[in-house]
Backbone as JSON, one array per atom type, in Angstrom:
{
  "sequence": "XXXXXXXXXXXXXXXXXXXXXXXXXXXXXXXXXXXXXXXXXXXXXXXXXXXXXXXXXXXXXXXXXXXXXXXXXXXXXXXXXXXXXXXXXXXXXXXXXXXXXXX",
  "N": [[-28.6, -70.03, 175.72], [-26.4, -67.17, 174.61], [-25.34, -66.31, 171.2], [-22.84, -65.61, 171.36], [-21.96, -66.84, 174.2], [-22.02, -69.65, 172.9], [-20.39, -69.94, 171.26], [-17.6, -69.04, 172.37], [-18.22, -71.1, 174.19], [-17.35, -73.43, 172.46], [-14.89, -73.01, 171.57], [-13.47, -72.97, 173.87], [-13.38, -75.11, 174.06], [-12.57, -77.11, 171.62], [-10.48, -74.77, 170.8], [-8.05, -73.9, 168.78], [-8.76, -75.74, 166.28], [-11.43, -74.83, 166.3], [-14.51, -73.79, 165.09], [-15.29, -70.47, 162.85], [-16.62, -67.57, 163.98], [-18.34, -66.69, 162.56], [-19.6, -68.68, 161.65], [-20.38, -70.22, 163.94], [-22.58, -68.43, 164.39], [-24.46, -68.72, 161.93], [-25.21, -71.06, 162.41], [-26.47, -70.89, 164.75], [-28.66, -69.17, 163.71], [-30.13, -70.99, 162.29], [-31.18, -72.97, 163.57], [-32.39, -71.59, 165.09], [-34.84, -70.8, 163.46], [-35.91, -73.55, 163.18], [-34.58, -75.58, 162.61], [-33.46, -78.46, 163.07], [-31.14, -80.53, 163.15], [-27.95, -81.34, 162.41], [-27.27, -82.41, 160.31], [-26.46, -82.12, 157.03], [-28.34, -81.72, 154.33], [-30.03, -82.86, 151.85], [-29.32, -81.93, 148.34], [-30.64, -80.95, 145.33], [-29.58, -81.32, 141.8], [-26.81, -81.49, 143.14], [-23.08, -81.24, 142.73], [-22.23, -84.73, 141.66], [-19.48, -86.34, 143.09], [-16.38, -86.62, 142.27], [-14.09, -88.65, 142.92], [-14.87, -91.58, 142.16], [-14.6, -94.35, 142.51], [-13.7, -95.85, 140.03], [-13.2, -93.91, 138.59], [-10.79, -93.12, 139.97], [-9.35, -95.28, 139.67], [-8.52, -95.26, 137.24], [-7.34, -92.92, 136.54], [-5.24, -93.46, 138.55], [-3.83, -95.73, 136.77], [-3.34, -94.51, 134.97], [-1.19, -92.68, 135.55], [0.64, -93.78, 136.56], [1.4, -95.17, 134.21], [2.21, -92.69, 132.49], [4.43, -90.84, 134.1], [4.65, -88.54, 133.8], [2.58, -86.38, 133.03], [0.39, -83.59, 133.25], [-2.05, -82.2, 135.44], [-3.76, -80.85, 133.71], [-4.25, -81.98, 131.66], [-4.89, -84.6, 132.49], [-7.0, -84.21, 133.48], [-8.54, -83.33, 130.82], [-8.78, -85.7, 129.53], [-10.14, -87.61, 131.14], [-12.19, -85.86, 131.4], [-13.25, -84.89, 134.08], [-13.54, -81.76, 135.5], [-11.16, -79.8, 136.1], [-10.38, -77.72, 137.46], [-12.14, -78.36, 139.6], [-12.41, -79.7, 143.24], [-12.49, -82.51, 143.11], [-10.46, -83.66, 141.0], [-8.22, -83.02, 142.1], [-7.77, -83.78, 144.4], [-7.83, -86.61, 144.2], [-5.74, -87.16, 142.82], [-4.03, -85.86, 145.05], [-4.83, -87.14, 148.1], [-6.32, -89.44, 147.48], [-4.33, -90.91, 145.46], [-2.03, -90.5, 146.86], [0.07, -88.86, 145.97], [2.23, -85.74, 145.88], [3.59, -83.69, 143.87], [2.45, -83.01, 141.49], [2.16, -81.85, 138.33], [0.28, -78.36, 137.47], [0.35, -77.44, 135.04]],
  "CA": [[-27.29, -69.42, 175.62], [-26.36, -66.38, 173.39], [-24.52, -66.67, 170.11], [-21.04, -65.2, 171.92], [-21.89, -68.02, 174.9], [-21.72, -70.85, 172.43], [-18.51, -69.85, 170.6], [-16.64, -69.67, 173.28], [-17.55, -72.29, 174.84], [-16.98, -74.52, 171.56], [-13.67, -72.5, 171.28], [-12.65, -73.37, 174.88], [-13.35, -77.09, 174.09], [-11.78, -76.99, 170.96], [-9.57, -73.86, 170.48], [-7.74, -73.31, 167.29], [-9.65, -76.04, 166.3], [-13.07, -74.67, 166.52], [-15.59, -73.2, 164.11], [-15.22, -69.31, 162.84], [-17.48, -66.9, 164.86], [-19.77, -66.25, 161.52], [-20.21, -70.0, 161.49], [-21.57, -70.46, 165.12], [-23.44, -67.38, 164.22], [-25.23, -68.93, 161.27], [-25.97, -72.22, 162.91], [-27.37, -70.7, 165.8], [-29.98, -68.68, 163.19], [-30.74, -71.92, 161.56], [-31.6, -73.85, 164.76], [-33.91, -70.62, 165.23], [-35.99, -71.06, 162.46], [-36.47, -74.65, 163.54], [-33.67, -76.53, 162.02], [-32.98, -79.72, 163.91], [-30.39, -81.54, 162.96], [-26.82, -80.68, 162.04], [-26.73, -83.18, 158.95], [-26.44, -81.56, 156.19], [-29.51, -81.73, 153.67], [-29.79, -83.37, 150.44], [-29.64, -80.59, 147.08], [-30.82, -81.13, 144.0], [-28.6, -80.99, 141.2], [-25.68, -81.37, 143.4], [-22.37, -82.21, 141.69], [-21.65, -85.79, 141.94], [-17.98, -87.13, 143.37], [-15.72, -87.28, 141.02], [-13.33, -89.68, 143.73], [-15.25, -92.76, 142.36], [-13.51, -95.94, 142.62], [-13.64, -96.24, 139.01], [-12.34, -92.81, 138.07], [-9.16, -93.49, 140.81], [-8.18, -96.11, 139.17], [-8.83, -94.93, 136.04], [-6.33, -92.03, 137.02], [-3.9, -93.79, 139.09], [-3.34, -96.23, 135.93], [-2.57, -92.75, 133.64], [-0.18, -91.84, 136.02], [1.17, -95.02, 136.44], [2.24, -95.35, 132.92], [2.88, -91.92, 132.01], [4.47, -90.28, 134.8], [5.22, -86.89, 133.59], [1.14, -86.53, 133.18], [-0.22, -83.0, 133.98], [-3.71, -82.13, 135.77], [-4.73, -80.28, 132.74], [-4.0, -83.23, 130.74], [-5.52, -85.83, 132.91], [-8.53, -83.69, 133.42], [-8.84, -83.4, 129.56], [-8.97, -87.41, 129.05], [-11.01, -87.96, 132.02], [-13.64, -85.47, 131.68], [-13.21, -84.22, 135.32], [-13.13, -80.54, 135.48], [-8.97, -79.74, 137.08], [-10.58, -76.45, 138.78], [-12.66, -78.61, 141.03], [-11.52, -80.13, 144.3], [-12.06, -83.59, 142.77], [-9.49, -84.14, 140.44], [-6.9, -82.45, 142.84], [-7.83, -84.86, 145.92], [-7.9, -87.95, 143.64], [-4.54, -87.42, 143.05], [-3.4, -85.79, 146.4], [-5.09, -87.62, 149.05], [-6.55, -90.58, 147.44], [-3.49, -91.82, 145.53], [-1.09, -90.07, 147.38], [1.13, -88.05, 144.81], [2.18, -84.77, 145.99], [4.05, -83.03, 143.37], [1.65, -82.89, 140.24], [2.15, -80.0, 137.14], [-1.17, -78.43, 136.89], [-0.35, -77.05, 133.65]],
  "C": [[-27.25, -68.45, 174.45], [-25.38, -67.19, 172.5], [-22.93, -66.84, 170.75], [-20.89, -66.56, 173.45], [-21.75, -69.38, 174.71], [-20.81, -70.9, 171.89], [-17.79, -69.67, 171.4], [-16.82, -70.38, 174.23], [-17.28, -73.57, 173.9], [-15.2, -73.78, 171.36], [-13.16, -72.87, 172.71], [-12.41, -75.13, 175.0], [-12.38, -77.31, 172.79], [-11.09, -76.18, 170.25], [-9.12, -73.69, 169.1], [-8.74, -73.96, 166.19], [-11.0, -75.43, 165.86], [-13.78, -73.42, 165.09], [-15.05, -71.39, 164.07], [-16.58, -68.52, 163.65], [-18.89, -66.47, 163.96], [-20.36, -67.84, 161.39], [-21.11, -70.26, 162.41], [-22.76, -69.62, 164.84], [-25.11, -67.9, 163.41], [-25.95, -70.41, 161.77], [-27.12, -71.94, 163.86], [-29.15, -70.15, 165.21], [-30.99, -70.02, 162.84], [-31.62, -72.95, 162.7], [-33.35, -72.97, 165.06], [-35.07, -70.88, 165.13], [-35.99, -72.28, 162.28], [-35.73, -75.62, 163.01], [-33.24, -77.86, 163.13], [-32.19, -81.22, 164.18], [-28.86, -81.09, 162.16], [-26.22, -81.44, 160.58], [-26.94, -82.17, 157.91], [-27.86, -82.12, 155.06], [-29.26, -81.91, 152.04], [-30.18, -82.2, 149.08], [-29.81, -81.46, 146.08], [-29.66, -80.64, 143.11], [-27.35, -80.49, 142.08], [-24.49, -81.78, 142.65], [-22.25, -83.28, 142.58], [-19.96, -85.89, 142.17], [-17.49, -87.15, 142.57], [-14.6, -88.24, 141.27], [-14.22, -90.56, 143.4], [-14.7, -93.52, 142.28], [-13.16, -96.19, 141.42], [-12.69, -95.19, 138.31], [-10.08, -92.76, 139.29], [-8.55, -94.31, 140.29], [-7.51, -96.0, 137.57], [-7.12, -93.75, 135.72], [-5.08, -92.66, 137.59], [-2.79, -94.76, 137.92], [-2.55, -95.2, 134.98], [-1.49, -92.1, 134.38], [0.84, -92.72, 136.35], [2.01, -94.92, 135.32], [2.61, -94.54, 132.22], [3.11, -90.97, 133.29], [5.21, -88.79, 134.82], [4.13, -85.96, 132.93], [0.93, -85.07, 133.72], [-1.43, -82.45, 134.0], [-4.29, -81.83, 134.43], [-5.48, -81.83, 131.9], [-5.0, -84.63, 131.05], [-6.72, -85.11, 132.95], [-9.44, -84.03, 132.05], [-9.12, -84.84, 128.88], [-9.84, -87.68, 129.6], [-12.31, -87.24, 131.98], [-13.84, -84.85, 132.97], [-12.45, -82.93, 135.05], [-11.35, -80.6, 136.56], [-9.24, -78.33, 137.94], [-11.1, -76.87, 139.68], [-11.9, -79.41, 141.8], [-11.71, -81.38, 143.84], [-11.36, -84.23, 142.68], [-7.96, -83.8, 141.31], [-6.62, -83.64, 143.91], [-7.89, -86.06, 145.19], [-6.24, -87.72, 143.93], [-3.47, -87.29, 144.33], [-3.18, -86.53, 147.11], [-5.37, -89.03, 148.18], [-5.56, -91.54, 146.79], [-1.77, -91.31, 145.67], [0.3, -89.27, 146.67], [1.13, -85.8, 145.33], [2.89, -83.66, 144.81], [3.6, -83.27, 141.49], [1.77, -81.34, 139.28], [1.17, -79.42, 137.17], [-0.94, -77.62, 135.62], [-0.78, -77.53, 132.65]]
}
């Protein structure tokens, strides 16, 4: 199948849904040049998580007991950078707080 024969038919299966057209694009190269498996591949010096079980609670306690706490602030105690998606999704998603200061 060409490139334009697999994007739309992953776009007719899952529509809005579905992958951007430079994405199928680049998968399809990678398959090319013999790639065989869609897992993703272990990097060196990747960053580590900063959602560890230890740092969530670590966080949810600091917000707990001072609840007028912002990102900068908690970043600055914790050691977790406040520009990466970490510290944002700790608090977002993992202990559910939507309306955080980040200054």
């Amino acid at each position: 199948m060409s490139t334009k024969e697999i994007y739309d038919d992953i776009m007719f299966t899952l529509g809005d849904d579905g992958p951007s057209y430079s994405a199928v694009k680049n998968w399809v190269s990678e398959f090319k040049r013999g790639r065989s498996s869609i897992v993703g591949e272990r990097r060196s010096g990747r960053p580590k998580d900063a959602a560890s079980a230890e740092n969530i609670q670590i966080i949810n306690d600091m917000l707990n007991k001072y609840r007028r706490l912002t990102i900068k602030h908690v970043a600055e105690t914790t050691s977790i950078n406040c520009s990466t998606v970490g510290l944002h999704r700790i608090v977002s998603e993992d202990l559910g707080m939507r309306k955080v200061s980040t200054r």
